[in-house]
PDB file of N, H, CA, C and O in Angstrom:
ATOM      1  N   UNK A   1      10.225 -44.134 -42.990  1.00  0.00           N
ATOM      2  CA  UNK A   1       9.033 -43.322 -43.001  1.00  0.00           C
ATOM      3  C   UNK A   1       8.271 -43.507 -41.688  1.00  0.00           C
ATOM      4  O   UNK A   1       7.810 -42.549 -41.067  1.00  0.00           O
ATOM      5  N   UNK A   2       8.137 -45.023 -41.214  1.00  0.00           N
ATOM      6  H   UNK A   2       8.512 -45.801 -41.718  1.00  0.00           H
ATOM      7  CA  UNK A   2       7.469 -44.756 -40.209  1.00  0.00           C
ATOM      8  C   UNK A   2       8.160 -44.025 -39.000  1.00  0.00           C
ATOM      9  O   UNK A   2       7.441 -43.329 -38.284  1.00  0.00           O
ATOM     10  N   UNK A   3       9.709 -44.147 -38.673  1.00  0.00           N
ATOM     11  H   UNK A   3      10.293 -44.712 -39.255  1.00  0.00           H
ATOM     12  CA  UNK A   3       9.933 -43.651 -37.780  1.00  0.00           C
ATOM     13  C   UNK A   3      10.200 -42.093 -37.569  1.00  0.00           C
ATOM     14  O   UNK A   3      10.405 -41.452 -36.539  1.00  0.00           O
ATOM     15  N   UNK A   4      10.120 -41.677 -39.020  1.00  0.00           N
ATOM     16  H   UNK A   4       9.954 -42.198 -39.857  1.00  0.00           H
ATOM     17  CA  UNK A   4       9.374 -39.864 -39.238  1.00  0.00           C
ATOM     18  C   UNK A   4       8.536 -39.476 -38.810  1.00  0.00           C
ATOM     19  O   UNK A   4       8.473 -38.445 -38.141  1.00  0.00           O
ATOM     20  N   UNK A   5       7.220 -40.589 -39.229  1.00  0.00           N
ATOM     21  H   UNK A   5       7.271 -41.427 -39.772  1.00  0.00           H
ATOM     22  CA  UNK A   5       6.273 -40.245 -38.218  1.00  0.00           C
ATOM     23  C   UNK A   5       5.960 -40.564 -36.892  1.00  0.00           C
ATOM     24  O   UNK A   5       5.146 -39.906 -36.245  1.00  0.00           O
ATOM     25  N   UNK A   6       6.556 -41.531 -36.452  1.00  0.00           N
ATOM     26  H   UNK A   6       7.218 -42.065 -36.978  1.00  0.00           H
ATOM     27  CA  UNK A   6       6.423 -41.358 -34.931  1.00  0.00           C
ATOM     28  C   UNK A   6       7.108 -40.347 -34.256  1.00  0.00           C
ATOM     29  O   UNK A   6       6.672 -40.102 -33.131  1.00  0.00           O
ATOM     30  N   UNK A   7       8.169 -39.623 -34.685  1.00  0.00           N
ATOM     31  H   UNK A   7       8.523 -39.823 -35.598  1.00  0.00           H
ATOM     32  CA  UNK A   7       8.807 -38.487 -34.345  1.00  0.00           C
ATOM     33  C   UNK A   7       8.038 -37.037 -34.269  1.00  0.00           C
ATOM     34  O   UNK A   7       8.057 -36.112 -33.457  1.00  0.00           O
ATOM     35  N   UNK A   8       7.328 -37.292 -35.553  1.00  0.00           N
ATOM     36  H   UNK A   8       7.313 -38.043 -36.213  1.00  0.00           H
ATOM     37  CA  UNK A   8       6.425 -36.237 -36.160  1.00  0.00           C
ATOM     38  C   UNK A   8       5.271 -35.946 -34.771  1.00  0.00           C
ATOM     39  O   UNK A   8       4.873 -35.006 -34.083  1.00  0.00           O
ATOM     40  N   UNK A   9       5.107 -37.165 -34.890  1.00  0.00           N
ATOM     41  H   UNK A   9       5.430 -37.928 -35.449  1.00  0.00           H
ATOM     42  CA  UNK A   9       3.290 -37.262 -34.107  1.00  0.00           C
ATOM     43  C   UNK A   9       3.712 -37.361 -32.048  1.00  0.00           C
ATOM     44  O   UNK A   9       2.802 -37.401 -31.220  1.00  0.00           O
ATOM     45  N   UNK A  10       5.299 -37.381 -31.636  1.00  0.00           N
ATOM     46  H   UNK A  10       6.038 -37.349 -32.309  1.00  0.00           H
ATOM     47  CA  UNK A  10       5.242 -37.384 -30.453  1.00  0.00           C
ATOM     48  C   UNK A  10       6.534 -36.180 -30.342  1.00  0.00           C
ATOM     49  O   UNK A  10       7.070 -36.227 -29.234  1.00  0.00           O
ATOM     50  N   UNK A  11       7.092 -35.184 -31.220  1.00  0.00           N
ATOM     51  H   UNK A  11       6.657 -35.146 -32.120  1.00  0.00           H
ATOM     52  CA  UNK A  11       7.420 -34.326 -30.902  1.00  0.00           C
ATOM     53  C   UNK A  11       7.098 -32.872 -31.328  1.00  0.00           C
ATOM     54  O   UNK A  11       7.381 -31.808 -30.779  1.00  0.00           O
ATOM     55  N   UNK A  12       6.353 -33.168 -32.585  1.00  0.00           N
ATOM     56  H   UNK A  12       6.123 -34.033 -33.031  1.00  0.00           H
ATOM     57  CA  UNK A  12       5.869 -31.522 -33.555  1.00  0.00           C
ATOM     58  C   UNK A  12       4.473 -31.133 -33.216  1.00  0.00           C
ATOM     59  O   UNK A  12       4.055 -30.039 -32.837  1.00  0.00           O
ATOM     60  N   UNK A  13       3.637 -32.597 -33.492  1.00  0.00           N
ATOM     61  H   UNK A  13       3.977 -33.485 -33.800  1.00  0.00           H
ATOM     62  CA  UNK A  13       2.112 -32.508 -33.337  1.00  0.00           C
ATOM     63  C   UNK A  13       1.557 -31.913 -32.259  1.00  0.00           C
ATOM     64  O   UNK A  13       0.404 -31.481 -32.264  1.00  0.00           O
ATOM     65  N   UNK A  14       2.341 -31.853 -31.271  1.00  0.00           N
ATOM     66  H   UNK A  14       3.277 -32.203 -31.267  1.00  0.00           H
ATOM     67  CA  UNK A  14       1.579 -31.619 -29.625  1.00  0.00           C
ATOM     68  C   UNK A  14       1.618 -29.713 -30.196  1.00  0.00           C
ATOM     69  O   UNK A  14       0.631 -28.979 -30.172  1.00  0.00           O
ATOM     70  N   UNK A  15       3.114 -29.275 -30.691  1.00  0.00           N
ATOM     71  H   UNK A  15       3.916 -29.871 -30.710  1.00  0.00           H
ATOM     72  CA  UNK A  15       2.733 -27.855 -30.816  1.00  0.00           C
ATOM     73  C   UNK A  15       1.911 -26.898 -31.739  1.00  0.00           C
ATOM     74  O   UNK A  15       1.719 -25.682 -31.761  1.00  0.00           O
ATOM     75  N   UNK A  16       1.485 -28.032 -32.538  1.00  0.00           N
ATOM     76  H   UNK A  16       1.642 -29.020 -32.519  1.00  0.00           H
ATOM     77  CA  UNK A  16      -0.115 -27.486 -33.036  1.00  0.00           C
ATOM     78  C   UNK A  16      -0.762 -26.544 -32.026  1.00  0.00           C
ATOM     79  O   UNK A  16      -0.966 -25.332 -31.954  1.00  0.00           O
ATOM     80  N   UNK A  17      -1.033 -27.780 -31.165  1.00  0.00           N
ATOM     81  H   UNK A  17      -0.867 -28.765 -31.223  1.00  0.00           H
ATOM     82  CA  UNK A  17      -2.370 -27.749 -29.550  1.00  0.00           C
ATOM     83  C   UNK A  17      -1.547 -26.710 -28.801  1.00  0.00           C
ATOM     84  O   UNK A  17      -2.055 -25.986 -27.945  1.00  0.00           O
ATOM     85  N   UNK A  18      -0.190 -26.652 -29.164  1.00  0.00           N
ATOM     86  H   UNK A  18       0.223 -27.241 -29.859  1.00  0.00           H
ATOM     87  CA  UNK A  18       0.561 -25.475 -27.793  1.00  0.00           C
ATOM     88  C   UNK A  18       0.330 -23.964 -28.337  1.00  0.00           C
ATOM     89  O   UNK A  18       0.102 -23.062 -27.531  1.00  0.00           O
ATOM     90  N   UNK A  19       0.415 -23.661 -30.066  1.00  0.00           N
ATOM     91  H   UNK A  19       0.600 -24.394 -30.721  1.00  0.00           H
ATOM     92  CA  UNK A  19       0.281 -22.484 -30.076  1.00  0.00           C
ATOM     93  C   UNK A  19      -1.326 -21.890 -30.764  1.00  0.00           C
ATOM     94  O   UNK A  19      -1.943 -20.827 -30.830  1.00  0.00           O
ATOM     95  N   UNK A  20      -1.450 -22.916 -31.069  1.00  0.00           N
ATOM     96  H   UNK A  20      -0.949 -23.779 -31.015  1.00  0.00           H
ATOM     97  CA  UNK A  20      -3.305 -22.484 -31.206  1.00  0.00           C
ATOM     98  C   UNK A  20      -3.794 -22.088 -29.848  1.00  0.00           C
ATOM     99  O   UNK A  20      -4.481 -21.074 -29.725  1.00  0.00           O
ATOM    100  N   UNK A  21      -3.512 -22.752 -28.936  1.00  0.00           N
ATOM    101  H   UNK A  21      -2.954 -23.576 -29.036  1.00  0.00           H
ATOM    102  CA  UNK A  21      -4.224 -22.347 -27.431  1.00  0.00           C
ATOM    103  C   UNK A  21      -3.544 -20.822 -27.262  1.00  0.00           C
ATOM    104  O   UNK A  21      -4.081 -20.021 -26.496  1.00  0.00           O
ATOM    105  N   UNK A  22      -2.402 -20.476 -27.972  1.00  0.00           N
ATOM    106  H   UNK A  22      -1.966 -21.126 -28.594  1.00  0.00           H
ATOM    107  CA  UNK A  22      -2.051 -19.360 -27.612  1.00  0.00           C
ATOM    108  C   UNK A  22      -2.312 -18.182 -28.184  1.00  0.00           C
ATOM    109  O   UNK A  22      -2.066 -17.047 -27.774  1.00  0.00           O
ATOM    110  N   UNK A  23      -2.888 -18.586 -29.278  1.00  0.00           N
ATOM    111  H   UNK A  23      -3.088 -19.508 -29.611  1.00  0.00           H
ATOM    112  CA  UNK A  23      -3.691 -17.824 -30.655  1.00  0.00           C
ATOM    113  C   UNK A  23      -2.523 -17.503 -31.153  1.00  0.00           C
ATOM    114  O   UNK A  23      -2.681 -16.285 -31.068  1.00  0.00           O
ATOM    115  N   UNK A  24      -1.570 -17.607 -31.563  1.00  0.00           N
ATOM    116  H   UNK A  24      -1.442 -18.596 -31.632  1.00  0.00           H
ATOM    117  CA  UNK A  24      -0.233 -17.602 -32.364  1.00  0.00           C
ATOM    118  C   UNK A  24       0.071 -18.375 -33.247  1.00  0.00           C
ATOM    119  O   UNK A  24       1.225 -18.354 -33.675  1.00  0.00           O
ATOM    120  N   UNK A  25      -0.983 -19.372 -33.822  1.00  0.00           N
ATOM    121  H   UNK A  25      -1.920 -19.389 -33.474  1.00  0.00           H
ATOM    122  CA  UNK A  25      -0.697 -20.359 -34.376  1.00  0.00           C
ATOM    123  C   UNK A  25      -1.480 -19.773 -36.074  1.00  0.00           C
ATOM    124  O   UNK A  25      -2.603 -19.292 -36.223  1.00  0.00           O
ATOM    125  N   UNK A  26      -0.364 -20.051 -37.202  1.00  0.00           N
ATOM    126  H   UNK A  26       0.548 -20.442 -37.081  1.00  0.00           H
ATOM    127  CA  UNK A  26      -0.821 -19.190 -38.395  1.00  0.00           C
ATOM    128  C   UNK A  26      -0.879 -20.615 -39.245  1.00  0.00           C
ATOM    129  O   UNK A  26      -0.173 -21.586 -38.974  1.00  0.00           O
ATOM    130  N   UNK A  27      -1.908 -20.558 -40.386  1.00  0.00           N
ATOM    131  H   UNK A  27      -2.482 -19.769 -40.606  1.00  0.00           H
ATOM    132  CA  UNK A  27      -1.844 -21.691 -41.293  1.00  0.00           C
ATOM    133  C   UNK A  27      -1.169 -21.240 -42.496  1.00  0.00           C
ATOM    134  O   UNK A  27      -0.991 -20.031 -42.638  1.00  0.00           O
ATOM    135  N   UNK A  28      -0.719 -22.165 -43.495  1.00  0.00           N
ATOM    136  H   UNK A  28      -0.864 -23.148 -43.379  1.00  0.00           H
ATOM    137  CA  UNK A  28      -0.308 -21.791 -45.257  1.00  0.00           C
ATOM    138  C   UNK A  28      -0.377 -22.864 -45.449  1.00  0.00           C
ATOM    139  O   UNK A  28       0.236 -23.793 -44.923  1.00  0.00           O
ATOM    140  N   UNK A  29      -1.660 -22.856 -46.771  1.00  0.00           N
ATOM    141  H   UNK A  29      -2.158 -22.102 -47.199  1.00  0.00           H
ATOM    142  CA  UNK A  29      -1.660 -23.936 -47.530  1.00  0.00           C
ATOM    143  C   UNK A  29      -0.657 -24.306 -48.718  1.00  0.00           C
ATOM    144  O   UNK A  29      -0.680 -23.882 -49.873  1.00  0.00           O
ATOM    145  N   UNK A  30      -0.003 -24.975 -48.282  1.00  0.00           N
ATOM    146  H   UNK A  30       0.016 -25.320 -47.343  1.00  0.00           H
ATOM    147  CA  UNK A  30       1.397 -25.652 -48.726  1.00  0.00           C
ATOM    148  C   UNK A  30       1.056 -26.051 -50.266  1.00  0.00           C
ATOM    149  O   UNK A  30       1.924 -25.867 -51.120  1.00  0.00           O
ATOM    150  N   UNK A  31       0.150 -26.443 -50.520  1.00  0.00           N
ATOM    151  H   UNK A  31      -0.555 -26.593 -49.826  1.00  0.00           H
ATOM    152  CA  UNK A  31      -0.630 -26.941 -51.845  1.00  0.00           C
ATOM    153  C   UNK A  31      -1.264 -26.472 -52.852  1.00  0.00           C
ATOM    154  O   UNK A  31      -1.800 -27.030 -53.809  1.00  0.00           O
ATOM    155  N   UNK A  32      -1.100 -24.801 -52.390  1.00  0.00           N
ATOM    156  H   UNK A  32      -0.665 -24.347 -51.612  1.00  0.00           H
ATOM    157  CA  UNK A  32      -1.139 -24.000 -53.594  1.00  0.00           C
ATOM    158  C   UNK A  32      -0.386 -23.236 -54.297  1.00  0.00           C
ATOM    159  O   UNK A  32       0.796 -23.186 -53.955  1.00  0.00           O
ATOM    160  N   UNK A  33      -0.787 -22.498 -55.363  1.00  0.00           N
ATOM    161  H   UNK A  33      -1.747 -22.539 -55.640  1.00  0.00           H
ATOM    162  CA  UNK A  33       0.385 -22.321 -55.847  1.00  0.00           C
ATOM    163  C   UNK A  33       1.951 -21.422 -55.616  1.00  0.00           C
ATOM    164  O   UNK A  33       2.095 -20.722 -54.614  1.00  0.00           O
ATOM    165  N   UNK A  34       2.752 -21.515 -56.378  1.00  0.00           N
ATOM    166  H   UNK A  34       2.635 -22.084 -57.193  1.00  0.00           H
ATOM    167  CA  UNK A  34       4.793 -21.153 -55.238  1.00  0.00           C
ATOM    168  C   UNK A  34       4.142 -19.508 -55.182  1.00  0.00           C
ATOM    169  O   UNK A  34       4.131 -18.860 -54.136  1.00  0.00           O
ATOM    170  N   UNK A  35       3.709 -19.076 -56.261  1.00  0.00           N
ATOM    171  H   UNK A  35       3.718 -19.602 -57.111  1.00  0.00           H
ATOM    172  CA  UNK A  35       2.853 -17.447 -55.636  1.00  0.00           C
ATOM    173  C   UNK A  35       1.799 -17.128 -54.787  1.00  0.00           C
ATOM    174  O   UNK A  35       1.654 -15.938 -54.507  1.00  0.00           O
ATOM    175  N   UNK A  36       1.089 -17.891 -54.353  1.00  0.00           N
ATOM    176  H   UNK A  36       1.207 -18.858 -54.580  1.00  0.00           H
ATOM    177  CA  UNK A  36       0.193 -18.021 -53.476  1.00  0.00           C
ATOM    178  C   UNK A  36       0.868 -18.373 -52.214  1.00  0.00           C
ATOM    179  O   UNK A  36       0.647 -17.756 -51.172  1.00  0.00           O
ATOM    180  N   UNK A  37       1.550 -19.195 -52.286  1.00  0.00           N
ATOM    181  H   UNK A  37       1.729 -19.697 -53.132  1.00  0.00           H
ATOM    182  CA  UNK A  37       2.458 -19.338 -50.753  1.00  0.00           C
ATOM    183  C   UNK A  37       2.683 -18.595 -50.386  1.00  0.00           C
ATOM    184  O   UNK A  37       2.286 -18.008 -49.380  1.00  0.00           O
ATOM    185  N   UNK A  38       3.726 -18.298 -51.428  1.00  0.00           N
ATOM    186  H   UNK A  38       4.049 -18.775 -52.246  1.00  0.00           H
ATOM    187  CA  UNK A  38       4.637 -16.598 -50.848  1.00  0.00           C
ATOM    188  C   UNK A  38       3.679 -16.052 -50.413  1.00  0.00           C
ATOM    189  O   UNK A  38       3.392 -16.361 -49.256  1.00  0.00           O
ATOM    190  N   UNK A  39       2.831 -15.084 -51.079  1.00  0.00           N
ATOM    191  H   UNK A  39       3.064 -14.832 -52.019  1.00  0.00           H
ATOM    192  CA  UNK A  39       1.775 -14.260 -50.439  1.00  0.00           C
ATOM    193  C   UNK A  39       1.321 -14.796 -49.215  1.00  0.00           C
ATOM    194  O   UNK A  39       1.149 -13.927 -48.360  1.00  0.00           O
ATOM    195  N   UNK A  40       1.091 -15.859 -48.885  1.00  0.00           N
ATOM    196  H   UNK A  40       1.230 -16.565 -49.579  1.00  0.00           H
ATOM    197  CA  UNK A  40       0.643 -16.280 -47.447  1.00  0.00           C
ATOM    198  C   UNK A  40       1.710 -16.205 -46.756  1.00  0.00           C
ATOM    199  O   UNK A  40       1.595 -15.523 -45.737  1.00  0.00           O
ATOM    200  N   UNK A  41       3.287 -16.929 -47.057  1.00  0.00           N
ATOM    201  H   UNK A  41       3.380 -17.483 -47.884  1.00  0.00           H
ATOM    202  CA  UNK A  41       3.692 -16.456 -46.194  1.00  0.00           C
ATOM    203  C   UNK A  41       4.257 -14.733 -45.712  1.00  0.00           C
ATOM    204  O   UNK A  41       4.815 -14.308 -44.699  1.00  0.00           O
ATOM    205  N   UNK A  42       4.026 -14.406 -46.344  1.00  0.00           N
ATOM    206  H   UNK A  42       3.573 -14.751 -47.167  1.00  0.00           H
ATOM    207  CA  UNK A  42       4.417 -13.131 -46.324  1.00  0.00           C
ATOM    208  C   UNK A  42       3.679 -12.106 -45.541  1.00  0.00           C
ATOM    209  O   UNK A  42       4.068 -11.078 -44.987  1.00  0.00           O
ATOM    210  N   UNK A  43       2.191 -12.813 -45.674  1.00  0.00           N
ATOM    211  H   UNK A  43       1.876 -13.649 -46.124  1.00  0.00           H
ATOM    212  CA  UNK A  43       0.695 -11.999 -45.102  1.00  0.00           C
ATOM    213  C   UNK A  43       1.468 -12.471 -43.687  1.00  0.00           C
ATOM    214  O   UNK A  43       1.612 -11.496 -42.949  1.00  0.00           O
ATOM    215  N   UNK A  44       2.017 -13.750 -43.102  1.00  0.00           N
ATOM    216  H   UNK A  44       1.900 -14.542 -43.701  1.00  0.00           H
ATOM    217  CA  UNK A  44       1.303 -14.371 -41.966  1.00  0.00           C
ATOM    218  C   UNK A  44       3.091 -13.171 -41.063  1.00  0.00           C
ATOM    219  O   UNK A  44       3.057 -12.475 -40.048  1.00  0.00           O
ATOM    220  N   UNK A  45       4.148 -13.403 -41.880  1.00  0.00           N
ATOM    221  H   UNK A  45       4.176 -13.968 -42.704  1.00  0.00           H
ATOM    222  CA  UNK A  45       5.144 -12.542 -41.585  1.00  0.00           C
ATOM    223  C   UNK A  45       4.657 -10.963 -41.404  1.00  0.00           C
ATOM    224  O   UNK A  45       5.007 -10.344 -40.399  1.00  0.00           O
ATOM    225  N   UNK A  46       4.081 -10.530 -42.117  1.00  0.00           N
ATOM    226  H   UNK A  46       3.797 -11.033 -42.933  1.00  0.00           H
ATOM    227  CA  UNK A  46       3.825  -8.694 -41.431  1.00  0.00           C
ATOM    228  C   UNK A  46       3.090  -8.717 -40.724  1.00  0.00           C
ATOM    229  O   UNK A  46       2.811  -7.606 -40.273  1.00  0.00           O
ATOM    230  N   UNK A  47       2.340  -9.850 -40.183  1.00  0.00           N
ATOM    231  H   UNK A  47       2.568 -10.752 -40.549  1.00  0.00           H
ATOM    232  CA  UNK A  47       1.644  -9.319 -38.903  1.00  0.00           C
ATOM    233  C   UNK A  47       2.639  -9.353 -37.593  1.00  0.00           C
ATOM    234  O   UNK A  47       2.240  -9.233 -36.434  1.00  0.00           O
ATOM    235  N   UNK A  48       4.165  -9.561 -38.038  1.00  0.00           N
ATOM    236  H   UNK A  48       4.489  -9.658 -38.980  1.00  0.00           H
ATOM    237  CA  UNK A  48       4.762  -9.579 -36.685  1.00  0.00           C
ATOM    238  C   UNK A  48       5.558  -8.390 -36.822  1.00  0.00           C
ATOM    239  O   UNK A  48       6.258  -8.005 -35.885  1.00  0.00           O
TER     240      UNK A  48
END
């Protein structure tokens, strides 16, 4: 586990900061419900 997250936090985390600066960066709250996802992901998919 820890070495997930050191992977996590020195190869994924930085592209948070890379595509928010680019305004391309979409959220989905992972923690609601499997129909509510979908719908988010789905919203965050037709905008492309």
């Amino acid at each position: 586990m820890r070495d997930r997250l050191e992977v996590y936090n020195r190869q994924t985390a930085p592209l948070i900061d890379y595509y928010s600066a680019k305004g391309k960066l979409r959220s989905v709250d992972g923690m609601a419900e499997i129909g509510e996802v979908t719908r988010q992901i789905e919203g965050v998919l037709a905008e492309f």
